[in-house]
C-alpha positions, -999 to +999 in steps of 0.1 A: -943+729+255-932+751+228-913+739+197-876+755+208-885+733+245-898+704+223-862+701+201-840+716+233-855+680+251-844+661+217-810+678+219-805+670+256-816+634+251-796+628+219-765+641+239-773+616+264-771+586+244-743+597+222-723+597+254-733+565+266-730+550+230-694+563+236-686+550+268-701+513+256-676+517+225-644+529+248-656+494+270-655+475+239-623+491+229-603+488+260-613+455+256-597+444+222-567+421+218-537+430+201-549+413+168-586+424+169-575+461+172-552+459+143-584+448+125-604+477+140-578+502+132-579+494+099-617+493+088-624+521+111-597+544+088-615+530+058-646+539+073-640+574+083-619+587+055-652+576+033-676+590+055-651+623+058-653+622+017-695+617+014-694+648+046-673+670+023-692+667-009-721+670+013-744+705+024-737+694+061-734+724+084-699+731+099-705+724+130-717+686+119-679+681+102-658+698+129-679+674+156-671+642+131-635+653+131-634+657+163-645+622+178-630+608+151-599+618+163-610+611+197-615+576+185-579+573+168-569+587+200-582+561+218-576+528+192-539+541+176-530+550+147-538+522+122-506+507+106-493+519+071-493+491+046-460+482+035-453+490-002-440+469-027-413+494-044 
């Protein structure tokens, strides 16, 4: 097995378990109550606007950010939209 078989394999297999890590999480999302997914909302925004910020002042390749977008929207897709704090003005 040559080195572009060798890391083809690794691609193939790491696509496979990034989809079934994303079918377990939809499960676990469908499954959220009303007050847990306001929770989740909230830290997962909080999570991926930092990792978006640490991505952008990173060297990662393009195609590394649009697929983090892109499931991330997936993901917000999938939860809602997390609610906007009200302000005290």
């Amino acid at each position: 097995m040559n080195d572009t078989d060798r890391l083809t394999r690794q691609i193939h297999e790491l696509q496979g378990s990034m989809l079934a890590m994303e079918c377990f999480v939809n499960s676990l999302t469908q499954a959220l109550s009303n007050d847990a997914r306001v929770v989740v909302q909230a830290f997962y925004a909080s999570e991926s606007s930092a990792f978006r910020a640490a991505l952008m002042a990173s060297t990662a390749p393009e195609a590394t950010v649009a697929a983090f977008e892109r499931d991330v929207q997936r993901a917000v897709n999938l939860l809602g939209e997390a609610p906007v704090a009200a302000s005290d003005g």
